[in-house]
N, C-alpha and C positions, 0 to 999 in steps of 0.2 A: 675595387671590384672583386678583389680575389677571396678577399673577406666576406664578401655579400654572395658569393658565387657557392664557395666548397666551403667554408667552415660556420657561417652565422647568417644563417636566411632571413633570422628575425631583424638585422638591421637592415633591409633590401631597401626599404621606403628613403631613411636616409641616407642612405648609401648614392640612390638615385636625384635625391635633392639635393645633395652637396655636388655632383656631377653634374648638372647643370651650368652651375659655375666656375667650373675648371679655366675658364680662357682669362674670366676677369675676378677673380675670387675677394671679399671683403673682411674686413674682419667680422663680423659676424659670423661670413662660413669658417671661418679659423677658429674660430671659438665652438663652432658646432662637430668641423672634425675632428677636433680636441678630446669633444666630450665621446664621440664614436669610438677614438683610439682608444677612452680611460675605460669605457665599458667596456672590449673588446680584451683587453689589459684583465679585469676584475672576472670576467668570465672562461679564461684561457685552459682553464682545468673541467670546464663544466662541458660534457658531450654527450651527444647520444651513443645508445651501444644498444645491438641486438645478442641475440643467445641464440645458440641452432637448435629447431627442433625438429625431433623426429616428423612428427604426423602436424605439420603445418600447414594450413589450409587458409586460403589466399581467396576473399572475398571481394569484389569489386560492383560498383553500382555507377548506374551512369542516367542523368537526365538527356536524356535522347531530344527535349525539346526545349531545352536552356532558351534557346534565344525566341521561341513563340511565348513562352510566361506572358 
C-alpha cells in the first residue's frame, strides 16, 4: 500500500487486486507480486519533479454535473 500510496500511483489497480487476497494468497498472486516488486525495482530512479516558477498560474475546471451525464 505504501508503494501505491506515496511513490507509484500508476500500480494502484494492482496494488488493490493483489490486496484482496492477503487472508488466503495463491500462487498466482505471488507470482503477480512478484512481478509489481520487479517493476517497482526497474522504475526506482524514474520520478516526477516540478521547478518553481515565478508567475505560475494554477487553472482548475470542474464538471459540476458528473453524475447527471
Amino acid at each position: 500500500m505504501y508503494a501505491q500510496v506515496y511513490t507509484s500511483l500508476d500500480i494502484a489497480f494492482a496494488i488493490r487486486v493483489i490486496g484482496k487476497y492477503l487472508s488466503d494468497p495463491r500462487m498466482q498472486h505471488w507470482r503477480t507480486t512478484k512481478r509489481v516488486m520487479h517493476y517497482l525495482k526497474r522504475i526506482k530512479r524514474c520520478m516526477l519533479t516540478s521547478q518553481e516558477f515565478d508567475n505560475l498560474e494554477i487553472i482548475g475546471y470542474s464538471d459540476s454535473d458528473y453524475a447527471g451525464c
